[in-house]
MARBA-3410 file (N, C-alpha, C, O; in Angstrom, 1 decimal):
174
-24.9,14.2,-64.5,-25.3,13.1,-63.6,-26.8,13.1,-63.4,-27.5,14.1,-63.4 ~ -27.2,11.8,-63.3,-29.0,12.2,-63.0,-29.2,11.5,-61.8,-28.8,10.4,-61.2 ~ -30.0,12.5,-61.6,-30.8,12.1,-60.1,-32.4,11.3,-60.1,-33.5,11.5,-60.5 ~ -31.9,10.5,-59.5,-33.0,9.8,-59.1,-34.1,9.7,-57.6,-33.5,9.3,-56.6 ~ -34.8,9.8,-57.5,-35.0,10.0,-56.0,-35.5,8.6,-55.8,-36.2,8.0,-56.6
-34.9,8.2,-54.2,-35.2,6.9,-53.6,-36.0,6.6,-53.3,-36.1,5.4,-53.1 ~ -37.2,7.4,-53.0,-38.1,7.4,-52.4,-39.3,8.6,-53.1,-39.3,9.9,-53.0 ~ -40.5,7.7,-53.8,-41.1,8.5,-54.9,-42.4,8.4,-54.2,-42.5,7.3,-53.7 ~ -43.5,9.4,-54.2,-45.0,9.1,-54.5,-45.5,8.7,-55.5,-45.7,9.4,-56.4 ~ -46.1,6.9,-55.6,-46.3,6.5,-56.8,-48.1,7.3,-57.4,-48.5,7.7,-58.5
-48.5,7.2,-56.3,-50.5,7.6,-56.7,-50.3,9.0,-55.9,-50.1,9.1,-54.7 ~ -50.4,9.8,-56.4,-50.6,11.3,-55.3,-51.7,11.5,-55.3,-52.0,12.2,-54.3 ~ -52.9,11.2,-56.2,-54.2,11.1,-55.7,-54.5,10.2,-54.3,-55.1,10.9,-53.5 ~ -54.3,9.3,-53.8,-54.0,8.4,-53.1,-53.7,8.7,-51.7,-54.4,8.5,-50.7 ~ -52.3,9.3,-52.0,-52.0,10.4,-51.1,-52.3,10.8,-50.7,-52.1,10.7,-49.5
-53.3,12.1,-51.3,-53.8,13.3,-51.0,-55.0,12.9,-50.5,-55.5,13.7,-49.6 ~ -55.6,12.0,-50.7,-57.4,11.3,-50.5,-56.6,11.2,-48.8,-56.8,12.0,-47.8 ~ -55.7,10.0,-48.9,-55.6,9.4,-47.6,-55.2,10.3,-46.2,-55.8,10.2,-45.1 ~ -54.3,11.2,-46.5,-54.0,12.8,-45.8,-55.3,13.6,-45.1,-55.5,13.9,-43.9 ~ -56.2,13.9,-46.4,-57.5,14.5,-46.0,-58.3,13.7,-44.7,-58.5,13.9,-43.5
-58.6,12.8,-45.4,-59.0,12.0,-44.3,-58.5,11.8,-42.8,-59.5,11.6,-42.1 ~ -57.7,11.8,-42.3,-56.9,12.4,-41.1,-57.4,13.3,-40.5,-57.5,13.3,-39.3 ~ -57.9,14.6,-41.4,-58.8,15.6,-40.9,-60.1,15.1,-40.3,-60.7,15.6,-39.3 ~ -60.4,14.2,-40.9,-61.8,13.7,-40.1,-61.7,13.2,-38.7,-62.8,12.9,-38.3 ~ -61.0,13.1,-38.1,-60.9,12.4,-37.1,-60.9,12.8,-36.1,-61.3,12.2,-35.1
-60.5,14.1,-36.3,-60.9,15.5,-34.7,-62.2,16.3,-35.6,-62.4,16.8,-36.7 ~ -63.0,16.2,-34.2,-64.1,16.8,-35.1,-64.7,18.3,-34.0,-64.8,18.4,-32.8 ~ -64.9,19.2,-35.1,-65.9,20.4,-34.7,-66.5,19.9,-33.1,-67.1,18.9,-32.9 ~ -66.1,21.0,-32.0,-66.7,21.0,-30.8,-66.1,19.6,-29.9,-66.5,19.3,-28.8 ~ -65.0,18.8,-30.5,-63.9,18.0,-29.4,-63.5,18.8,-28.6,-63.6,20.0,-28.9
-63.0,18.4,-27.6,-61.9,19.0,-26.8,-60.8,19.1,-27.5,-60.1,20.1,-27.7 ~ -60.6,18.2,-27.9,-58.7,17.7,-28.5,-58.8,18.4,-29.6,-59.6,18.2,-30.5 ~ -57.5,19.5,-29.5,-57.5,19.6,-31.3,-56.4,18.8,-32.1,-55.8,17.7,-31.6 ~ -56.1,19.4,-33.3,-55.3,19.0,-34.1,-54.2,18.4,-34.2,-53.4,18.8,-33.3 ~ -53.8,17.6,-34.8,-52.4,17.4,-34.7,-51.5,17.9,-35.7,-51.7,18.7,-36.6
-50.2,17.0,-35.3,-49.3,17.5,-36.5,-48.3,16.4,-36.7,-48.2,15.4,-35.9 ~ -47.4,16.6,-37.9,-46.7,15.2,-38.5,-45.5,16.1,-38.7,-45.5,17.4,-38.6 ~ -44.0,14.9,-38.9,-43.2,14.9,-39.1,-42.6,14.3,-40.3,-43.1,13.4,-40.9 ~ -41.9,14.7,-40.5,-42.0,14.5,-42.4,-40.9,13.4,-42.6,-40.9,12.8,-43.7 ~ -40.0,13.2,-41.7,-38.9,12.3,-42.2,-38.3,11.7,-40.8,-38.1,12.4,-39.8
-38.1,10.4,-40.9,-37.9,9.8,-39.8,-37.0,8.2,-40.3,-37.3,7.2,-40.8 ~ -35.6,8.8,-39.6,-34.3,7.7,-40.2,-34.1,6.6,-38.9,-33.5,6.8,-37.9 ~ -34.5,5.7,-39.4,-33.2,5.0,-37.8,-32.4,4.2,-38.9,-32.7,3.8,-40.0 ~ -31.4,4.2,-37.9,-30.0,2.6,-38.6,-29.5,2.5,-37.3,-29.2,3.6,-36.8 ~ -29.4,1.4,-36.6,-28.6,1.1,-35.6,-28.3,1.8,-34.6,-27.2,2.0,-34.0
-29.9,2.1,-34.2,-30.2,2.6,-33.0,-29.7,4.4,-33.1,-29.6,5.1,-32.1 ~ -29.6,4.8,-34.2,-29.4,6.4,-34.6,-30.5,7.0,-35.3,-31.2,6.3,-36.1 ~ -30.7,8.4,-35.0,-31.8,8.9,-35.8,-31.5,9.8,-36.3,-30.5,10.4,-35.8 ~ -32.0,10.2,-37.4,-31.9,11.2,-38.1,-33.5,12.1,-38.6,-34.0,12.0,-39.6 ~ -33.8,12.8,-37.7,-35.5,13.2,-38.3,-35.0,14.8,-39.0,-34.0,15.5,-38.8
-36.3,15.1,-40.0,-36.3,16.2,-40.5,-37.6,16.4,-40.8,-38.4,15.6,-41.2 ~ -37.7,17.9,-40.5,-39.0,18.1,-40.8,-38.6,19.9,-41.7,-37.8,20.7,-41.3 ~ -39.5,19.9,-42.8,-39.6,20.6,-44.3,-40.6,21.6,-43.9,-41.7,21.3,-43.5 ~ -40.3,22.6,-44.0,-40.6,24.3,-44.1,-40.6,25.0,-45.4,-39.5,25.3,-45.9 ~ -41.9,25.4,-45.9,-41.5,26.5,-47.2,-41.4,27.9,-46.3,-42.1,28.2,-45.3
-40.4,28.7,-47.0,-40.1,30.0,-46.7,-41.1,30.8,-47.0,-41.6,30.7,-48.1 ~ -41.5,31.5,-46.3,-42.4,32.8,-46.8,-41.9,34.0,-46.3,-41.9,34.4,-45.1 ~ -41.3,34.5,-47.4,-40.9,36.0,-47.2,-39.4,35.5,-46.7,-38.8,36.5,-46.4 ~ -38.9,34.6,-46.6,-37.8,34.3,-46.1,-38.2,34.1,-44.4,-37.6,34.9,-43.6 ~ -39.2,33.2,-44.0,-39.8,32.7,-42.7,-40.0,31.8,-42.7,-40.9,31.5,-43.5
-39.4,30.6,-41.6,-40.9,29.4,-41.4,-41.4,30.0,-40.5,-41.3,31.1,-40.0 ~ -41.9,29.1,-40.3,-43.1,29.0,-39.1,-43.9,27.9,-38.6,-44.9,27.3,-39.0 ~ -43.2,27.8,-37.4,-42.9,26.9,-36.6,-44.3,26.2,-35.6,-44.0,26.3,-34.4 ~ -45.7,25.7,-35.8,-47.0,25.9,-34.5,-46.5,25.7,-33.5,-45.6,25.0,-33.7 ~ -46.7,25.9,-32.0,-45.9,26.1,-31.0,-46.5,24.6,-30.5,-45.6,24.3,-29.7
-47.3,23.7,-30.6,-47.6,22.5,-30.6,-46.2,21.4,-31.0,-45.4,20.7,-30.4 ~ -46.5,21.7,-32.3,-45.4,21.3,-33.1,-44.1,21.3,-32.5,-43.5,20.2,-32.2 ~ -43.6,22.3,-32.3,-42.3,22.5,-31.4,-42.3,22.0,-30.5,-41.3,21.2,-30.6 ~ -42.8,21.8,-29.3,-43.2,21.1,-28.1,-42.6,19.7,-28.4,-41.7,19.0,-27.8 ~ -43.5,19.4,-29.5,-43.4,17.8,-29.6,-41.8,17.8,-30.4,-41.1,16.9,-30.0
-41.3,18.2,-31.0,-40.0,18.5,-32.0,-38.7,18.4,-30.6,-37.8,17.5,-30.4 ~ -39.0,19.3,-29.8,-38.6,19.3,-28.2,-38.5,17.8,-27.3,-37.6,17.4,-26.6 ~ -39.4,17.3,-27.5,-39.7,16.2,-26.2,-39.1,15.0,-27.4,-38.4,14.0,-27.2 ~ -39.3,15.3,-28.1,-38.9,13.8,-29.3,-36.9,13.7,-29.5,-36.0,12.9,-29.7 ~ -37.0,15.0,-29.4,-35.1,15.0,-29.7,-34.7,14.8,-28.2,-33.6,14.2,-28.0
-35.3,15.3,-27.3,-34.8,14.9,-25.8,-35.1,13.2,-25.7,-34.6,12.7,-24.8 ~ -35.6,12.6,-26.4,-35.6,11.3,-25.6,-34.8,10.2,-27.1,-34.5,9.0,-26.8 ~ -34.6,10.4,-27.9,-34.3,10.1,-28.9,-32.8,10.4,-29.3,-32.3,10.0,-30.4 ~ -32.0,11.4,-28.2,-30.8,11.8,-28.4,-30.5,11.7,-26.9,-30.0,12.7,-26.4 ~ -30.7,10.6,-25.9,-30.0,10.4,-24.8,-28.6,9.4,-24.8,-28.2,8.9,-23.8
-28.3,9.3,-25.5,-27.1,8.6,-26.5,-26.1,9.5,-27.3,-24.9,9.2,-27.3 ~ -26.7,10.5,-27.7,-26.5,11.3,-28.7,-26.2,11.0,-30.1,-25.3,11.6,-30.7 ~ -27.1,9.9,-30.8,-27.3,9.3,-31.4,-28.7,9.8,-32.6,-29.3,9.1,-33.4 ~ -28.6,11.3,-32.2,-29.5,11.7,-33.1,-29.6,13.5,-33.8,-29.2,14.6,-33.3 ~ -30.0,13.2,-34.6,-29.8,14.4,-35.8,-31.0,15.1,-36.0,-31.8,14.6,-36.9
-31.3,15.9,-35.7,-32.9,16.0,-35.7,-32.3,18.0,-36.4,-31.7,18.8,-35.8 ~ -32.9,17.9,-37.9,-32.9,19.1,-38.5,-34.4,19.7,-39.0,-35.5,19.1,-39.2 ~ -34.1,21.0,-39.2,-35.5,21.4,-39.6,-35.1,22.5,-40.6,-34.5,23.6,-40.4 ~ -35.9,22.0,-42.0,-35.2,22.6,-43.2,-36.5,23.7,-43.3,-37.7,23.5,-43.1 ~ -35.4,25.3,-43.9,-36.9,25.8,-44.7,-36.3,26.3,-46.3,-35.2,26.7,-46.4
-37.0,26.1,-47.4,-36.8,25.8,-48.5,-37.7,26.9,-49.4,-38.9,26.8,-49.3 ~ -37.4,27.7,-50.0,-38.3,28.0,-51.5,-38.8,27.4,-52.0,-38.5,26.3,-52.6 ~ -40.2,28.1,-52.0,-41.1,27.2,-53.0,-40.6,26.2,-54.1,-40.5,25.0,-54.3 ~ -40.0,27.6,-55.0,-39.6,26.6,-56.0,-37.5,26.2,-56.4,-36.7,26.3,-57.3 ~ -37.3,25.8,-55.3,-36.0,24.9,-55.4,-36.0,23.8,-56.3,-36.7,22.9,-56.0
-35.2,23.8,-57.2,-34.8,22.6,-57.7,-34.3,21.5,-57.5,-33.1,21.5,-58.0 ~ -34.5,20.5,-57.1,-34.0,19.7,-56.3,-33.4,18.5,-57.0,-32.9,17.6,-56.4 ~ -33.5,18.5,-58.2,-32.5,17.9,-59.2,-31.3,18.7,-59.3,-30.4,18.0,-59.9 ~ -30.9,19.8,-59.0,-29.7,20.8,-59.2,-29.2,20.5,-58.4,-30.1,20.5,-57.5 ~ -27.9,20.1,-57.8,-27.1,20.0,-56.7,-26.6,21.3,-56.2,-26.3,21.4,-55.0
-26.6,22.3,-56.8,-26.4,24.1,-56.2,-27.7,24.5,-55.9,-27.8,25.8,-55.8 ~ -29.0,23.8,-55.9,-29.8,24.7,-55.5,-29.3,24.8,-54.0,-28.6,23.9,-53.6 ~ -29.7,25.8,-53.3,-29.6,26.3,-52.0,-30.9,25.9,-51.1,-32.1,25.9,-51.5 ~ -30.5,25.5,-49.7,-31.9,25.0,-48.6,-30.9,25.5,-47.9,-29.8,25.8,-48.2 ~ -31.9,25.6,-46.3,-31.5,26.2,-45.0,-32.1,25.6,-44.2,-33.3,25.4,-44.1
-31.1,25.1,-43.4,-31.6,24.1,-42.2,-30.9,24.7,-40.9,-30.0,25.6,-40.9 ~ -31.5,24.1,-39.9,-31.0,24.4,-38.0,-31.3,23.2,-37.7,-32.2,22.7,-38.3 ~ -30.5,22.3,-36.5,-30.5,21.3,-35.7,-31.1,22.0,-34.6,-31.0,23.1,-34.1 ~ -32.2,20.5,-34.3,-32.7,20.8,-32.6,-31.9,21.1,-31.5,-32.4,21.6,-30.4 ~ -30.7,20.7,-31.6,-29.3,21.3,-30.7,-29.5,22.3,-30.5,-29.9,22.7,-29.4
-29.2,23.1,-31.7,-29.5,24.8,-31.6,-30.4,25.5,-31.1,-30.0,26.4,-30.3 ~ -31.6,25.4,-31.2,-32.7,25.4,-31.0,-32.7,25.1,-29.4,-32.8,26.0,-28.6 ~ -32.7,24.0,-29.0,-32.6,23.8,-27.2,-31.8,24.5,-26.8,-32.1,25.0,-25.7 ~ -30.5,24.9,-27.4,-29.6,25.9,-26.8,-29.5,27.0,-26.7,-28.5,27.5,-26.1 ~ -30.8,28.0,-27.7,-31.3,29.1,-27.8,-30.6,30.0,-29.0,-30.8,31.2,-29.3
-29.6,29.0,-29.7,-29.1,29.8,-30.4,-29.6,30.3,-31.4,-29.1,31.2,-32.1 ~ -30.9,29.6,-31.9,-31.9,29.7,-32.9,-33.2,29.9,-32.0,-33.8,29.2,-31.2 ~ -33.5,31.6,-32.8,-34.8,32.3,-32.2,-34.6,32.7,-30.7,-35.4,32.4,-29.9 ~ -33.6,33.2,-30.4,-33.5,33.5,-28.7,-34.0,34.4,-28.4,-33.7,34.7,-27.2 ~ -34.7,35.1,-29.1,-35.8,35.8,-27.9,-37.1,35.8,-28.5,-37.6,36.7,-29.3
-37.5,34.5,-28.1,-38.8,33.6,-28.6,-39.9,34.2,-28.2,-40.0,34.4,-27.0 ~ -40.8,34.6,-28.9,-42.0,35.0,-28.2,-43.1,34.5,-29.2,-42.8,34.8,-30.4 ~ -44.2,33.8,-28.9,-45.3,33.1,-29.8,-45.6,34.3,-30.7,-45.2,35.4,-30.5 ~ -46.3,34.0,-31.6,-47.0,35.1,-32.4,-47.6,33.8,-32.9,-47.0,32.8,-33.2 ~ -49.2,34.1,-33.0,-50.2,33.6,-33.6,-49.7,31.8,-33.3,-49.6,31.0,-34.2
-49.6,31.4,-32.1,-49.0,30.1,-31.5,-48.1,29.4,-32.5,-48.2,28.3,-33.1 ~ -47.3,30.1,-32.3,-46.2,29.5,-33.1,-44.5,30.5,-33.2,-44.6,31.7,-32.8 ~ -43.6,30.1,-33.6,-42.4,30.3,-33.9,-42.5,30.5,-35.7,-42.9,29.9,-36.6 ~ -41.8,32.2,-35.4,-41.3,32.5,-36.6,-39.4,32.5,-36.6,-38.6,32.7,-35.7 ~ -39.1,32.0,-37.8,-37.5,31.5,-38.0,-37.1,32.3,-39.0,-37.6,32.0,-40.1
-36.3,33.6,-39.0,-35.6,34.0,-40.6,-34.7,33.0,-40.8,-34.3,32.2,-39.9 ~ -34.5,33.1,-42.7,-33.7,32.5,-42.7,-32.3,32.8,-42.6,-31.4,32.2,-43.2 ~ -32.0,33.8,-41.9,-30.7,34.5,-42.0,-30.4,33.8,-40.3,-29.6,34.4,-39.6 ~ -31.1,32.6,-39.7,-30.5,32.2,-38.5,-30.2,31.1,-39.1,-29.1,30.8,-38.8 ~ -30.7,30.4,-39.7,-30.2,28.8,-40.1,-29.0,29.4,-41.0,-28.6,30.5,-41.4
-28.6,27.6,-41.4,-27.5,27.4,-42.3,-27.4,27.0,-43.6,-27.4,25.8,-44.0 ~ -27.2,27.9,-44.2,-27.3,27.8,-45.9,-26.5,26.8,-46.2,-25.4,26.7,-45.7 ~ -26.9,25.9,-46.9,-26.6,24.4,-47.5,-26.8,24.0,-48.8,-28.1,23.9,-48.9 ~ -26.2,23.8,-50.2,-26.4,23.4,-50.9,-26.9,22.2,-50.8,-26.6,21.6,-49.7 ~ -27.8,21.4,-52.0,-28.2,20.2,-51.5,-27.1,18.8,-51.9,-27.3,17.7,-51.3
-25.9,19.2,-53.0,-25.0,18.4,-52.6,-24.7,18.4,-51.1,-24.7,17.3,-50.6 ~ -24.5,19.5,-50.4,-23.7,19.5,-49.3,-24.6,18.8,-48.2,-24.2,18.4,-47.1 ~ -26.0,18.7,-48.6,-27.0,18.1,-48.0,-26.9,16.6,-47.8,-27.0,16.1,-46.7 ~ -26.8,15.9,-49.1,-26.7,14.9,-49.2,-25.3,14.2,-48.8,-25.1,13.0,-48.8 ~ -24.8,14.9,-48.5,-23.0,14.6,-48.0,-23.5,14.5,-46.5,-23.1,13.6,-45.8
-24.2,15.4,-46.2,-23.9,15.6,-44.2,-25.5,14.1,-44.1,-25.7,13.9,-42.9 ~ -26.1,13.6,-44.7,-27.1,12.7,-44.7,-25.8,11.6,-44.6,-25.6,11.0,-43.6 ~ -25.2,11.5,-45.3,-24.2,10.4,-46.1,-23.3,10.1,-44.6,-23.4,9.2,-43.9 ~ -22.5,11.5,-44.3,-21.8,11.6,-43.3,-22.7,11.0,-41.5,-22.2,10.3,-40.7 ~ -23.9,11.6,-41.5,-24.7,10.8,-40.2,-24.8,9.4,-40.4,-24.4,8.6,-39.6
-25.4,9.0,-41.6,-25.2,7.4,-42.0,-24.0,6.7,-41.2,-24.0,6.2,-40.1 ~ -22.9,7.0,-42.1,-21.7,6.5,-41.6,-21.3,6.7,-39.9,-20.5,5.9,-39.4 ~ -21.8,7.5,-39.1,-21.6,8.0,-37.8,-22.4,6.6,-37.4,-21.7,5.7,-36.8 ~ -23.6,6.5,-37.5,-24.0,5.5,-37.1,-23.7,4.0,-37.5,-24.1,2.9,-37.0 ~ -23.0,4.1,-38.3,-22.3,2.5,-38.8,-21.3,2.4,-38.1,-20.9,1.2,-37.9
-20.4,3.5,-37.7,-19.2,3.6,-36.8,-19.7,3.5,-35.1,-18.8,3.1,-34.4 ~ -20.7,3.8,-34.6,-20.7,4.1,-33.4,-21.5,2.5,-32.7,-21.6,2.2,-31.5 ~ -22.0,1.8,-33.7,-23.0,0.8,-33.3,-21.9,-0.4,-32.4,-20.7,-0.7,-32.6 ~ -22.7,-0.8,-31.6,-22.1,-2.0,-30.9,-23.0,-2.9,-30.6,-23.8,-2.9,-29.6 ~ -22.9,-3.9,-31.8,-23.9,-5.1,-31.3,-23.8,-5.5,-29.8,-24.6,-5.3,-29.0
-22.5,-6.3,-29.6,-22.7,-6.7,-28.4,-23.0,-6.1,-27.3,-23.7,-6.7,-26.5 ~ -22.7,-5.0,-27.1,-23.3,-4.0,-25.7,-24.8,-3.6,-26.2,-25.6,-3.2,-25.4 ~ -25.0,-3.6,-27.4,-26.6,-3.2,-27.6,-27.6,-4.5,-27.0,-28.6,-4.3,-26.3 ~ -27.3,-5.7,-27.2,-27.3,-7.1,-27.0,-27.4,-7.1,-25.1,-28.4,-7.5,-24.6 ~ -26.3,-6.5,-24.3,-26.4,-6.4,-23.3,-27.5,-5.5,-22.5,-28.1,-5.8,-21.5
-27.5,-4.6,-23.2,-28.7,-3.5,-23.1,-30.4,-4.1,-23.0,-31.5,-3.6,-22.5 ~ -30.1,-5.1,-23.7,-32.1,-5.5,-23.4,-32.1,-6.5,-23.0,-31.2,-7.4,-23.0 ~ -33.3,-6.5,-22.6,-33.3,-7.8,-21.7,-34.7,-8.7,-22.6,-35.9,-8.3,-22.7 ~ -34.2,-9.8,-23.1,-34.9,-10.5,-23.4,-35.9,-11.8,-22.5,-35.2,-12.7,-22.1 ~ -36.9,-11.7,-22.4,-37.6,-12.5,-21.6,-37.8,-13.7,-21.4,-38.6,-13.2,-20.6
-37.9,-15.1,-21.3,-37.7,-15.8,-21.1,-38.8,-16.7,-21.4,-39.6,-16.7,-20.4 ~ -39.3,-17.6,-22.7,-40.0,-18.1,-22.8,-40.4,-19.7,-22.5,-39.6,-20.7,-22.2 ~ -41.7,-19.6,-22.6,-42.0,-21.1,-22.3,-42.1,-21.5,-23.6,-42.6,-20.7,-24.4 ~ -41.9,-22.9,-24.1,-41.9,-23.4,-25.4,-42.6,-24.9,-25.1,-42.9,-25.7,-26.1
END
């Protein structure tokens, strides 16, 4: 079978130019520092699905305690429905990701709020270290199955008309 991926970087020079630049924008002696990004971000019918990609080191992510905060406040307001999936994969460098048996390891922000991942948290160098012996070993067939499987959750759970009820549209002058 070949795999195709849906979603390709066509110019990675491009890319990479446009990324850097981002750096410019908080500068030496601001108050504000840095930020940080999220790597994947699904809606369908009012469902989300976010993920954010970790390489392993040593069999570790590591998590900036910034980062988590916001990973924290984004699945709290984004899963008041419970309409959202918010995982956080850590991966080997070099995984093959054309191979359906390569192996990744992921944890849901569920877990994580609920302390079952990392429970006795203590910062080191501002941030969260994760072995990977607390997440969940996942082939990436099995990956693309539980993607497949959230999809369908949200095509099952949608209700136009009460979604319809839910907002309030304004009333124009024409």
């Amino acid at each position: 079978m070949e795999f195709t991926p849906k979603h390709t970087i066509t110019d990675n020079k491009k890319f990479l130019e446009d990324k850097a630049k981002l750096g410019g924008l908080i500068l030496e002696g601001m108050k504000t520092t840095g930020g940080t990004d999220i790597d994947w971000v699904i809606e369908h019918r009012g469902g989300f699905i976010v993920m954010e990609n970790k390489t392993l080191n040593n069999n570790w992510i590591k998590i900036p305690q910034g980062q988590i905060i916001t990973f924290e406040n984004m699945y709290q307001k984004l899963n008041v429905d419970g309409r959202c999936h918010f995982l956080v994969f850590g991966f080997d460098n070099d995984v093959d990701f054309k191979n359906q048996e390569s192996v990744i390891y992921y944890f849901d922000m569920k877990d994580w709020m609920n302390g079952k991942i990392c429970p006795n948290r203590t910062i080191s160098f501002k941030g969260y270290g994760i072995h990977k012996r607390e997440m969940t070993k996942i082939t990436l067939k099995e990956y693309r199955e539980l993607m497949e499987q959230y999809w369908k959750e949200f095509e099952n759970k949608f209700n136009f008309s009460t979604f319809l009820k839910d907002i309030e549209i304004p009333n124009s002058t024409i």
